[in-house]
N, C-alpha and C positions, 0 to 999 in steps of 0.2 A: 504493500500500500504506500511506505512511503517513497520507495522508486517510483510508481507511479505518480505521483504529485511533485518530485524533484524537477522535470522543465518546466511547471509550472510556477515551483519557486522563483527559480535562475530569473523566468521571464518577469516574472511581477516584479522583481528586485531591479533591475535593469530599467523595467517602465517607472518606477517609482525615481529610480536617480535621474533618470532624461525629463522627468516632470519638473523634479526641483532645481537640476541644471536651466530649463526653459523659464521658471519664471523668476530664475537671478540672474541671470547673464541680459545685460543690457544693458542700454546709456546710461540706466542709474543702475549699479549693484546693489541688492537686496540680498543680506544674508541668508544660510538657512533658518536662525533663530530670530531676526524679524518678517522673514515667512510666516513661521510659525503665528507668531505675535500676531502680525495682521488677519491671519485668517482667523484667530481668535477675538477677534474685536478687540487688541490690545498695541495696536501700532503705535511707536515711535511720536509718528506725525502725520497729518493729514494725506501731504504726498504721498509718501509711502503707501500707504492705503490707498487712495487713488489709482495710480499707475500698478499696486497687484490687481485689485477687484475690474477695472476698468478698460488696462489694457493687457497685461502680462494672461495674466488667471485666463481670458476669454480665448486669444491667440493659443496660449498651450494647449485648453480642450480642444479648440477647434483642430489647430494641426493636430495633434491625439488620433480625435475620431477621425479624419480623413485618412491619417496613416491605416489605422485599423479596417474600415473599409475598403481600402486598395488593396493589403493584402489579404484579406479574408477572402473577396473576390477573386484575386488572383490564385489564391490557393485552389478553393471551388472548380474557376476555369482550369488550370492542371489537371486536376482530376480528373474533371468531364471530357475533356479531348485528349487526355492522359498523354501528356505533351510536358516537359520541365520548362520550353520556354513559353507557354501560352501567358497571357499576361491581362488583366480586366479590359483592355483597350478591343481585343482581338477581334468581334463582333460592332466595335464600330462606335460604342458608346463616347469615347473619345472626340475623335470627327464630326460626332451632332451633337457636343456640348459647345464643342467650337465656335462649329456654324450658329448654333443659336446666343451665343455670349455674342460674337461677332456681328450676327446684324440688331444685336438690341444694341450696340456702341455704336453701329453708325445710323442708328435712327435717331441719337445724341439726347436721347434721354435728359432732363435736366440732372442737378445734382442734390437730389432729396431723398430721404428714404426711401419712400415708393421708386422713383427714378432710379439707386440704385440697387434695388431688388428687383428690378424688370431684367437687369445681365443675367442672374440666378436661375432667375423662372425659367427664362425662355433657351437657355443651356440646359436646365432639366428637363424640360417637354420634350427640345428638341432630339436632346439623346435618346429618351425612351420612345420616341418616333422613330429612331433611326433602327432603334434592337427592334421593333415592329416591323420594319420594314424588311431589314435582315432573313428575320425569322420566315415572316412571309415567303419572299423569296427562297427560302431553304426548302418548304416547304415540298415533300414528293409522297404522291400518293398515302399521304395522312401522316408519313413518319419524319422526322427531322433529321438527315444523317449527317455525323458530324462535319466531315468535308463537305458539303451543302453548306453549314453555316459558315465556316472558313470564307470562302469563296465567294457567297455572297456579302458578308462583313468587307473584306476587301476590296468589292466592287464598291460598294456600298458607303464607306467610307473613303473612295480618291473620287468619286462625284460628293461627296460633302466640303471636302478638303479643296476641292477648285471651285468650289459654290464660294469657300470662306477666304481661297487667295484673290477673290474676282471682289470680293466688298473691301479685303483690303485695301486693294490694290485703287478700290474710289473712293476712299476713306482720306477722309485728311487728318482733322484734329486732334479725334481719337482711338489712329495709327499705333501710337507710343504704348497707350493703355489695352490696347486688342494682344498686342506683343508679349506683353509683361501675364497677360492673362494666360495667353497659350503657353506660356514658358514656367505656368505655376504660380503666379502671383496673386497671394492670398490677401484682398482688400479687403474684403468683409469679416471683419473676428469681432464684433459685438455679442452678445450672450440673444441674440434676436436670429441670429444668425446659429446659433446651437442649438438655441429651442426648435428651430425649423428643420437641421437636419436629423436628433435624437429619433423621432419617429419612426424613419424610414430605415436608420441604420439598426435599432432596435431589431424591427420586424424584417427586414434583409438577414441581415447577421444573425440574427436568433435562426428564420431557415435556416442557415449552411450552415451550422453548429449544431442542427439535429440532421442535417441529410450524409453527415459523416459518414452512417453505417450506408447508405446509396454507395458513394461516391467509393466506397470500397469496393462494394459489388462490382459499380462499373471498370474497374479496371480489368475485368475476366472478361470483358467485353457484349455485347446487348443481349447474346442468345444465350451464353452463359447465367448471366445477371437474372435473367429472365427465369431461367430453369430453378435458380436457388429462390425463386417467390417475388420477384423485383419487377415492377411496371416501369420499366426502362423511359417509355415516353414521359408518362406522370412524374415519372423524378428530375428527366432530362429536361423537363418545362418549367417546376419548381427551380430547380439549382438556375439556372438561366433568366427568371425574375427575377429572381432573390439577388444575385449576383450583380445584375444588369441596374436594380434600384437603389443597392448601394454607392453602385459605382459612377451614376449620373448625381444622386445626390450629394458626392465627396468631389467631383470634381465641379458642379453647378457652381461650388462656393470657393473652392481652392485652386480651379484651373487645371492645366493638364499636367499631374506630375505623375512623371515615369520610373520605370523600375522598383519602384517599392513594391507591385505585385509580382514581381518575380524573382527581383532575390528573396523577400523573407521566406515565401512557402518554400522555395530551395534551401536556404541555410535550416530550416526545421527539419525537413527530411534527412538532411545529411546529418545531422546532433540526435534525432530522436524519433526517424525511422517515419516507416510509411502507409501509417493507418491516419485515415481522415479524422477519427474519430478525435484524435489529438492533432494532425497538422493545422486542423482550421481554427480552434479557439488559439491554438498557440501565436498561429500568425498573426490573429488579432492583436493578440499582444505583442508582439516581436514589430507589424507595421507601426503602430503607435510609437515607439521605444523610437525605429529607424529612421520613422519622418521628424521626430522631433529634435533627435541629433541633430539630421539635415539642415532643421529650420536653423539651430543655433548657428551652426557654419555659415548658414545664409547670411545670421545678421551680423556676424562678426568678419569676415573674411577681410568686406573693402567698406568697415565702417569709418563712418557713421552710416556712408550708403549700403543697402541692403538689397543682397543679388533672389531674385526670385528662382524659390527653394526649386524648381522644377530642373533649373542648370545643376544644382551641387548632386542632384540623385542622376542625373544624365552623366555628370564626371567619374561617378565611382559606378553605376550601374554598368555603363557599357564596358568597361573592361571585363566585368563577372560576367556580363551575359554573353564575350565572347571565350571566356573560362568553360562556361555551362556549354556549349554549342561545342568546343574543342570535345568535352569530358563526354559527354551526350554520342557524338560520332566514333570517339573511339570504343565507346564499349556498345555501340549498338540499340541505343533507347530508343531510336524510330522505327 
């Protein structure tokens, strides 16, 4: 029993230091004993309190749960295309957060809260329009097979992708702000902005945390899966919402940052084996842990300026993921 709860230690232990590294490292340093303090209602001083409750505390959760839902998704997608590089983008979700961030910016929206929750919305419709659409297309004779969605996700997403470089490309003022969003830039970290994604990522993530025992089956593949009592479609549809609604709503608000769903569900596998039952809560936590590293690199690297966290997982992501693709062809995982 307690080997069993051991990566669950490591990982909680790890999310709890990248928590309290995220809300001290910044233009003002905040101890961890006046952390403490202010979240007991016993701060120092006003600012102090201010700047945890207002801007640190909100920024952490939100990168948190975005990390968490990129990789829990990407862990998911692994499984279901039983694939190590497969990553939550793969079906397109990506691409039609773009395209819809993108033409809510250059409809120039004013700068109000409704104004700047219209980028969010219409990046979340638009994504889960796009896995609609995907899917459709996939669709053959009632069943979804997996290279069908592949294939349409790729279609499907370089027509979103030159839908979102053609408003660019007639975009003027804000060009700079469309940029910084594709590349990961998280503007919205209000706690209005958490209450809004909790929801979704709740009932996402709670799915793929119980579809574990599916996502095992399917690795024996659909006729096998099938024969051990498994509704292959029914599961295949579930994991594929569940997955798709995490990962429009973590990037709606965060942009498009890469690689967090495919290194953590890989470094899990590799430390503590290949049962879903445990890769997908763990990645949960392991994404969180890894995005919030990220962020801190982010803010620190060329401060005061602060590089949008989607570059620092793109700098360390692509070398792993051409690790994983060397490691993957030599021993034959395709």
């Amino acid at each position: 029993m307690k080997k069993s709860l051991l990566p669950y230690a490591w990982t909680i232990a790890i999310l709890v230091a990248a928590l309290i590294l995220s809300v001290a490292i910044g233009s003002v340093s905040i101890s961890p004993l006046e952390i403490w303090r202010a979240l007991s209602g016993q701060a120092s001083s006003e600012t102090t309190s201010t700047i945890l409750w207002s801007i640190r505390l909100p920024r952490t959760v939100l990168i948190a749960l975005v990390g968490a839902a990129l990789a829990g998704s990407g862990a998911a997608y692994q499984g279901l295309f039983r694939n190590p590089l497969a990553d939550p983008y793969l079906i397109g979700v990506a691409s039609g957060a773009g395209l819809g961030a993108v033409l809510a910016m250059s409809l120039n929206w004013p700068y109000t809260p409704l104004g700047l929750l219209a980028v969010p919305a219409l990046a979340f419709l638009a994504s889960l329009l796009t896995v609609a659409l995907v899917y459709m297309f996939a669709r053959s004779r009632g069943d979804v097979p997996t290279t069908n969605l592949i294939l349409a996700g790729v279609a499907v997403s370089s027509f979103a992708g030159a839908l979102t470089s053609y408003l660019m490309l007639r975009s003027t003022g804000e060009l700079r702000r469309a940029i910084g969003w594709l590349l990961g830039g998280v503007s919205l970290t209000g706690w209005p902005s958490i209450f809004a994604l909790v929801p979704y990522l709740s009932i996402g993530l709670g799915t793929l945390v119980l579809s574990g025992h599916a996502l095992n089956l399917l690795q024996f593949g659909d006729d096998q899966a099938a024969q051990l009592g498994l509704d292959t479609r029914r599961a295949r549809l579930i994991i594929i919402l569940a997955a798709s609604l995490v990962t429009a709503a973590a990037v709606s608000f965060a942009g498009i940052i890469g690689f967090i769903g495919l290194i953590v569900p890989h470094v899990v596998r590799i430390f503590w084996g290949a049962d879903y039952r445990r890769i997908v809560p763990l990645s949960i936590l392991g994404g969180a842990s890894l995005l919030l590293l990220a962020d801190i690199l982010a803010r620190v690297l060329i401060a005061p300026q602060e590089l949008p966290v989607g570059i620092v997982t793109a700098l360390a992501g692509a070398p792993f993921f051409l690790w994983v693709l060397r490691r993957g062809r030599s021993l034959g995982h395709w």
